[in-house]
C-alpha positions as CSV (number, residue, x, y, z in Angstrom):
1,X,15.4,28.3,-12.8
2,X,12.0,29.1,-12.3
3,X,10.9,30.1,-8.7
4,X,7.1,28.9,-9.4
5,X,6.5,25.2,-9.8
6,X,4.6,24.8,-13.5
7,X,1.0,24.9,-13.8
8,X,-0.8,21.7,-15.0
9,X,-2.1,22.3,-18.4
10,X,-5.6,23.9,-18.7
11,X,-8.3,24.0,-21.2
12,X,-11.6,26.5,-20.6
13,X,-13.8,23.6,-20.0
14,X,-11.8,21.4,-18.1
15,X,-14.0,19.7,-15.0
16,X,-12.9,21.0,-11.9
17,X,-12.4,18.4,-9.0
18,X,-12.2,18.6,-5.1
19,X,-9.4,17.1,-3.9
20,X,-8.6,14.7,-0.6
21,X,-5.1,14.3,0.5
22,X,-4.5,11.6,2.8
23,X,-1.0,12.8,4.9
24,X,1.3,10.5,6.5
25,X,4.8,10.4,8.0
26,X,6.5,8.4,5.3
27,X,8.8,5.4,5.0
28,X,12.1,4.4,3.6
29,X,11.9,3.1,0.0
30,X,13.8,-0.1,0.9
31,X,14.7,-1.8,3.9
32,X,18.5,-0.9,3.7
33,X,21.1,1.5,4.9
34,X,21.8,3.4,1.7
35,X,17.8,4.1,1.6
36,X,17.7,4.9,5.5
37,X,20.5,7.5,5.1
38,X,18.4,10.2,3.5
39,X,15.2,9.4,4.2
40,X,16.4,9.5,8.3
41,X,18.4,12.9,7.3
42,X,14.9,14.2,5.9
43,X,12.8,13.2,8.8
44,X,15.3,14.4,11.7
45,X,15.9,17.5,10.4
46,X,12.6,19.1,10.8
47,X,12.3,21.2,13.4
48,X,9.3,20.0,14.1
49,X,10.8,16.7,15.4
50,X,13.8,17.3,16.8
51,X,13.9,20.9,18.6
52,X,17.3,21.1,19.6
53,X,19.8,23.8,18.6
54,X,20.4,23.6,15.2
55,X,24.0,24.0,15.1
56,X,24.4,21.4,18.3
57,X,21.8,18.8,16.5
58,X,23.5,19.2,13.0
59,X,26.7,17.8,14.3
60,X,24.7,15.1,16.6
61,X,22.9,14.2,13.4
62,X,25.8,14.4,10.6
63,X,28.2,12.8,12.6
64,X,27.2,10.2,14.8
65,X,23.1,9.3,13.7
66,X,23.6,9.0,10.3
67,X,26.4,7.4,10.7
68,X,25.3,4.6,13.3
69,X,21.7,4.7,12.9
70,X,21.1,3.6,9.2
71,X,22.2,0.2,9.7
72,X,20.2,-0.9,12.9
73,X,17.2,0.9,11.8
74,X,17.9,-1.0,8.5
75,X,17.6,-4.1,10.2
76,X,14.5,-3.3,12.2
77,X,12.3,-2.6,8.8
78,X,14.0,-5.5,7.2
79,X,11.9,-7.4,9.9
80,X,9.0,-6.2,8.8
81,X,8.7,-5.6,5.2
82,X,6.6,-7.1,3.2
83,X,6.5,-8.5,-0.7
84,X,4.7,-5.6,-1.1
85,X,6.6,-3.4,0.3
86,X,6.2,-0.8,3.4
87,X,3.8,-1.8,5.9
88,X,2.5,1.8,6.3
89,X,2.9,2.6,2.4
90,X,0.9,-0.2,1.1
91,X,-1.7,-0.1,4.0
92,X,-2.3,3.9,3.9
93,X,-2.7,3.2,-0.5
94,X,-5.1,0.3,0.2
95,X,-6.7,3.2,2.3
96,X,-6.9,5.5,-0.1
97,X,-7.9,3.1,-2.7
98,X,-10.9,2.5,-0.4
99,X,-11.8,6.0,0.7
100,X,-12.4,7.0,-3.2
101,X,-14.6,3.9,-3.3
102,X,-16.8,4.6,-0.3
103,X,-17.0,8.3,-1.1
104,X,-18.2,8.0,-4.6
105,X,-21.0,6.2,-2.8
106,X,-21.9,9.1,-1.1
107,X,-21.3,11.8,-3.7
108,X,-21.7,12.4,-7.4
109,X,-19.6,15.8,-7.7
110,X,-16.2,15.2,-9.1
111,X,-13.4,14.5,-6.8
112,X,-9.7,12.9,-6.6
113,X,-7.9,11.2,-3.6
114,X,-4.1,11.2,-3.5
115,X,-1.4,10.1,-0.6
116,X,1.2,12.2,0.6
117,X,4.1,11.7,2.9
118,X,5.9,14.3,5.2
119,X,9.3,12.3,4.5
120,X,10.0,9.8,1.5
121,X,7.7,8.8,-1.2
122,X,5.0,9.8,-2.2
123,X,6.0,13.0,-1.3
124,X,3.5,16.0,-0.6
125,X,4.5,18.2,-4.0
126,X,3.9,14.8,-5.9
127,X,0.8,14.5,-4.3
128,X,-0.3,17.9,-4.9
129,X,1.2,17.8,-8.2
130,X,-1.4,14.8,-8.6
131,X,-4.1,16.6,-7.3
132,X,-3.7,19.6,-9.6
133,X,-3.0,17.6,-12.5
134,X,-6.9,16.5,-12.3
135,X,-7.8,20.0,-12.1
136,X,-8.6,20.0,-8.0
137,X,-9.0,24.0,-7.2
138,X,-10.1,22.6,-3.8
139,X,-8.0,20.2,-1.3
140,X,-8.7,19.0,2.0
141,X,-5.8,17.7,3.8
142,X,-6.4,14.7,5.9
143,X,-3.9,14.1,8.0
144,X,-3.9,10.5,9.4
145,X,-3.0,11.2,13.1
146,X,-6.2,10.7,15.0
147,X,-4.4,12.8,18.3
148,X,-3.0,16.4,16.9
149,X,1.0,17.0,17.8
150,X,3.1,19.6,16.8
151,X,5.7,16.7,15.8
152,X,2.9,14.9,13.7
153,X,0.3,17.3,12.1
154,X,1.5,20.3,11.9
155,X,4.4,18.8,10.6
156,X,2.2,17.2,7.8
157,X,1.1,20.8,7.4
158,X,4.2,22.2,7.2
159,X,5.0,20.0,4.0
160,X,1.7,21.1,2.3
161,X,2.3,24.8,3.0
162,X,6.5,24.4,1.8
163,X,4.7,23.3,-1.9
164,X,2.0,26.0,-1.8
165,X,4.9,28.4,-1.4
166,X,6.0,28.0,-5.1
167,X,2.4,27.4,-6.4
168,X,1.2,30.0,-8.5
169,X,-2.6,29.1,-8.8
170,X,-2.8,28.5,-5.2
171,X,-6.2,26.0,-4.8
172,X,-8.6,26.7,-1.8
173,X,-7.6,24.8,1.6
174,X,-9.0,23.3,4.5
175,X,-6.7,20.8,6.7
176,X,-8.2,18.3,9.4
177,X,-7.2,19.3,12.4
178,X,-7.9,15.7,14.5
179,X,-10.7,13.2,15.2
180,X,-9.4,11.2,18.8
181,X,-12.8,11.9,19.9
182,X,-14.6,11.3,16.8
183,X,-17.3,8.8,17.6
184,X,-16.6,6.8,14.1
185,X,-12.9,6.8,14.8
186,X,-13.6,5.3,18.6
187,X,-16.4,3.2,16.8
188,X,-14.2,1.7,14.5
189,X,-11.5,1.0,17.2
190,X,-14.1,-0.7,19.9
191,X,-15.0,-3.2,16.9
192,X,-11.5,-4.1,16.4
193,X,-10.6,-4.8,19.7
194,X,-14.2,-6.6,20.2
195,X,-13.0,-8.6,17.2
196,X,-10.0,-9.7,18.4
197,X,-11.4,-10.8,21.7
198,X,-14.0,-12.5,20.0
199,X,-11.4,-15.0,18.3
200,X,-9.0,-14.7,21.4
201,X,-10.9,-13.8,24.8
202,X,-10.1,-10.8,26.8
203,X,-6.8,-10.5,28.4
204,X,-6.6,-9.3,31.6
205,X,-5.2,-5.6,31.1
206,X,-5.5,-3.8,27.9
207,X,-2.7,-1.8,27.1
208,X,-3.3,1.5,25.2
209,X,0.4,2.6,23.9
210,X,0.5,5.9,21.8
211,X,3.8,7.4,20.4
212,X,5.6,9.6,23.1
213,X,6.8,12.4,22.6
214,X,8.5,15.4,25.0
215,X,7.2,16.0,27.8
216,X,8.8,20.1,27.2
217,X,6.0,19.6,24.1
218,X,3.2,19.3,26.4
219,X,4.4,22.2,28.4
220,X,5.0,24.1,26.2
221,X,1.4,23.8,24.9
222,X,0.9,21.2,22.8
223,X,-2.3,18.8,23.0
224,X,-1.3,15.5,22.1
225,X,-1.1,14.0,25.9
226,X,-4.8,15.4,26.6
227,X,-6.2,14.0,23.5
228,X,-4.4,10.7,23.9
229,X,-6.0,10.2,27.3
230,X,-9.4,11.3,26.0
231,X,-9.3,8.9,23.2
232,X,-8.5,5.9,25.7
233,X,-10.9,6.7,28.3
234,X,-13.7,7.0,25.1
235,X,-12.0,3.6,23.6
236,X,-12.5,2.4,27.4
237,X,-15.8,3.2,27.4
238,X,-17.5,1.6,24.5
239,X,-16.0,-1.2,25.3
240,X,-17.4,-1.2,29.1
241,X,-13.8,-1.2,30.8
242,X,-13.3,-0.5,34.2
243,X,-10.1,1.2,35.7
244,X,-7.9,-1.4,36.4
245,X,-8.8,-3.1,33.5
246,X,-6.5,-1.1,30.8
247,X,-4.3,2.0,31.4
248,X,-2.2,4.5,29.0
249,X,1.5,4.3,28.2
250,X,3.7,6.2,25.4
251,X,6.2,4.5,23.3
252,X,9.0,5.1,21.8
253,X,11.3,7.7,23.3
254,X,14.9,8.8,22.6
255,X,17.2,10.9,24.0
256,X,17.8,11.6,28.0
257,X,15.0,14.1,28.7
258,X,12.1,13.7,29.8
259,X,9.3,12.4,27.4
260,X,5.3,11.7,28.4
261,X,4.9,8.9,31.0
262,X,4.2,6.0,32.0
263,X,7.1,4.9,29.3
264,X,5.9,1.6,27.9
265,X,8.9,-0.5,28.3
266,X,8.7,0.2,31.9
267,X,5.1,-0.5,32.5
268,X,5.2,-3.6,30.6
269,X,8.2,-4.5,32.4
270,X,6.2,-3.7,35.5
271,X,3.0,-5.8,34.0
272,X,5.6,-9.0,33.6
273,X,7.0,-9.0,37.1
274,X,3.4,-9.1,38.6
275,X,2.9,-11.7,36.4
276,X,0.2,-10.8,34.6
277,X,-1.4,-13.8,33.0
278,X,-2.3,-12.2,29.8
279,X,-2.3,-8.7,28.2
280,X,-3.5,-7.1,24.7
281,X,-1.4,-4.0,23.6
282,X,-3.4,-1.8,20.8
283,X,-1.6,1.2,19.6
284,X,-4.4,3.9,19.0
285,X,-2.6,6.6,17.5
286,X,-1.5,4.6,14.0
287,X,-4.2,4.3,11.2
288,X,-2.0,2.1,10.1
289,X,0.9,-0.5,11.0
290,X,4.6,0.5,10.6
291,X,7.9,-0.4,12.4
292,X,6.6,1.4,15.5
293,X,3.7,-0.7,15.8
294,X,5.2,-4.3,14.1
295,X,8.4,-4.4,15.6
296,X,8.4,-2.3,18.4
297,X,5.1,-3.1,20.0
298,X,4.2,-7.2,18.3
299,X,7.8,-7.9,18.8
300,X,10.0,-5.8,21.4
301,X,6.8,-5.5,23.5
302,X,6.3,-9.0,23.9
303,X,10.0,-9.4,24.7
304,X,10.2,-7.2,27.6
305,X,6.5,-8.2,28.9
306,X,7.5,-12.4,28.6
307,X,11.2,-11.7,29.6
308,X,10.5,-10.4,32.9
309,X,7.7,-13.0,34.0
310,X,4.8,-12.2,32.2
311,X,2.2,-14.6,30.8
312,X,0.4,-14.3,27.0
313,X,1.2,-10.6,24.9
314,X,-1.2,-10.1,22.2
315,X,-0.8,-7.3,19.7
316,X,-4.0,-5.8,18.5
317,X,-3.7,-4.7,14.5
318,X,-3.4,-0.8,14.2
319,X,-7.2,-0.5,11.7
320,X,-5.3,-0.6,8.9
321,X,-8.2,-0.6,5.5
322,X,-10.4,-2.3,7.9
323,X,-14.1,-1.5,6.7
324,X,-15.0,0.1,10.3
325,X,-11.9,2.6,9.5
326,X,-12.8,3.3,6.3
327,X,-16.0,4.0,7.0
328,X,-14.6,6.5,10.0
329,X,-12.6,7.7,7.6
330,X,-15.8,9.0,5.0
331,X,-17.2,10.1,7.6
332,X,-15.1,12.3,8.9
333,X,-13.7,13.3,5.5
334,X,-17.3,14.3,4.7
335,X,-18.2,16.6,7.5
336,X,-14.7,18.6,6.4
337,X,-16.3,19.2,2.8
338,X,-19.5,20.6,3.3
339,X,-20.1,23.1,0.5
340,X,-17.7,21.2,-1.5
341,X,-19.1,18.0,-2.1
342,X,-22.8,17.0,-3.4
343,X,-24.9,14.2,-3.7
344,X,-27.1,16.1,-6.2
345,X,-24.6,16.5,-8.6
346,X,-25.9,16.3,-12.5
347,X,-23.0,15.0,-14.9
348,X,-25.2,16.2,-17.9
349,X,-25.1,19.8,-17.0
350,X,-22.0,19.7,-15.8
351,X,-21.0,18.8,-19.4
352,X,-23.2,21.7,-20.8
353,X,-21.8,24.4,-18.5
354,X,-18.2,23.4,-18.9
355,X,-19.0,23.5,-22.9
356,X,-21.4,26.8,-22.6
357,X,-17.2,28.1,-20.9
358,X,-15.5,26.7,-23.5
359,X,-17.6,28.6,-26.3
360,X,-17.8,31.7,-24.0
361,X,-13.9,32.0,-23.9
362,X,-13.1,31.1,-27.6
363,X,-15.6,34.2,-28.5
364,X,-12.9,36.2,-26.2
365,X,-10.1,34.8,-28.5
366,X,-8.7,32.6,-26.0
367,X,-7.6,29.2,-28.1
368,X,-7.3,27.4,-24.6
């Protein structure tokens, strides 16, 4: 078998593209245990996520996780799923769908925008594979995680740079680092939130929960907990907040060490038996909804927050395709392709020069 991957036919001529690939975590491809099993296998044993021992975490994985965890976690997306599918799949295509749309307002030079996933389908190779296909010798990887982690970017990275390992033409790359302070992405994440208040009233605390992660991360030198803080107390500010009128908390921790605090289930907890008469929970971090955000947060959330005294729990939709996000998203998709990208681009001489190649090359006896 062949170490390289195989090149994408090519014809001296062909049109070359920039490419945008839009990076997410991933989802199961069904709401069941038998689809759970390898996507959770996947997802649990990169390093990046887990970074325990590996001979002590393969035997907590193989033979206890796998063998528990499918089932509930089966369970949990079954509550959400749509007739569509995956929350996060079908939002992050609608997003995608969207971003080609809005760019090709903005520029005439040929381009190509694909989805890729760090675990499950799409995958990143079949993204690339996509990419390449349409002749893209340029990619900018967008990862959507607004707050870099180790856990969550460079993760994403990790499964662009595993594909470019067996690619023989290599195109050029430039990755997205993060945008938690961009003033679109805050922008777009003030309107929603003014939105929802606009149909609902303000609550009395708004609750800003981002995905935890170990607190060993942060001091070990990871920026996520910084850039989570900075992106509330910007989110805070546009929308003219004072102090005590929202705070930070990080969700969804497992495992007995310590993880980033305040833990959400705790302060919510906290929130109910002060009896709070109404709070509104957004979850910054996810461009789109997914279990974390639709059953953990909308319906967990609400559970611990009611259960222990507490008054009305709204859940404020992650952006999703909203045109606010989408907008965000061209923004900051076009300030990563400078020199790639134009607005000035002329089809017609595009067409002569690719011709004026394709002559140029058969006079050098090359038939392709």
């Amino acid at each position: 078998m062949a170490y390289y991957n195989q090149e994408p036919k090519y014809q001296h001529g062909d049109q070359l593209k920039v490419g945008i690939l839009l990076a997410n975590l991933g989802t199961p491809d069904a709401p069941t245990a038998k689809a759970l099993r390898p996507y959770l296998r996947q997802f649990l044993s990169d390093r990046r996520i887990v970074e325990i021992p590996r001979i002590i975490w393969w035997f907590i994985l193989n033979c206890i996780i796998l063998v528990i965890r499918p089932k509930k976690s089966a369970e949990k997306y079954a509550s959400v799923w749509t007739k569509e599918g995956s929350p996060l799949l079908v939002h992050a295509q609608k997003q995608a769908i969207l971003l080609r749309g809005f760019l090709g307002q903005k520029i005439k030079s040929p381009f190509a925008v694909e989805l890729g996933m760090s675990y499950g389908n799409p995958s990143m190779q079949s993204a690339i594979d996509k990419l390449k296909a349409q002749h893209c010798n340029r990619i900018l990887v967008f990862p959507l995680y607004p707050q870099y982690a180790a856990s969550s970017t460079a993760s994403a990275l990790d499964a662009v740079w595993r594909t470019l390992l067996k690619t023989r033409n290599m195109p050029a790359i430039r990755t997205i680092k993060h945008y938690h302070d961009h003033p679109a992405y805050i922008a777009a994440l003030a309107q929603s939130v003014r939105d929802h208040w606009r149909t609902n009233g303000k609550p009395s605390k708004l609750v800003m929960s981002f995905h935890g992660v170990p607190k060993a991360h942060l001091m070990n030198g990871d920026p996520y907990h910084c850039e989570c803080h900075k992106t509330g107390r910007l989110l805070a500010e546009a929308l003219a907040l004072s102090k005590d009128e929202y705070l930070v908390a990080f969700q969804s921790r497992f495992g007995k060490q310590e993880w980033l605090k305040p833990y959400l289930a705790d302060t919510l907890e906290t929130l109910g038996k002060a009896k709070t008469a109404r709070i509104d929970v957004i979850c910054p971090g996810f461009s789109s909804d997914c279990l974390e955000t639709l059953e953990e947060i909308a319906m967990e959330g609400k559970h611990i927050f009611q259960s222990h005294g507490g008054g009305d729990y709204h859940y404020i939709p992650a952006l999703n395709e909203s045109e606010p996000w989408i907008h965000a998203m061209t923004a900051i998709a076009l300030e990563n392709l400078q020199g790639w990208v134009s607005a000035e681009w002329n089809d017609a001489e595009a067409r002569k020069e690719a011709e004026m190649t394709k002559l140029r090359a058969q006079s050098m006896g090359h038939t392709q």
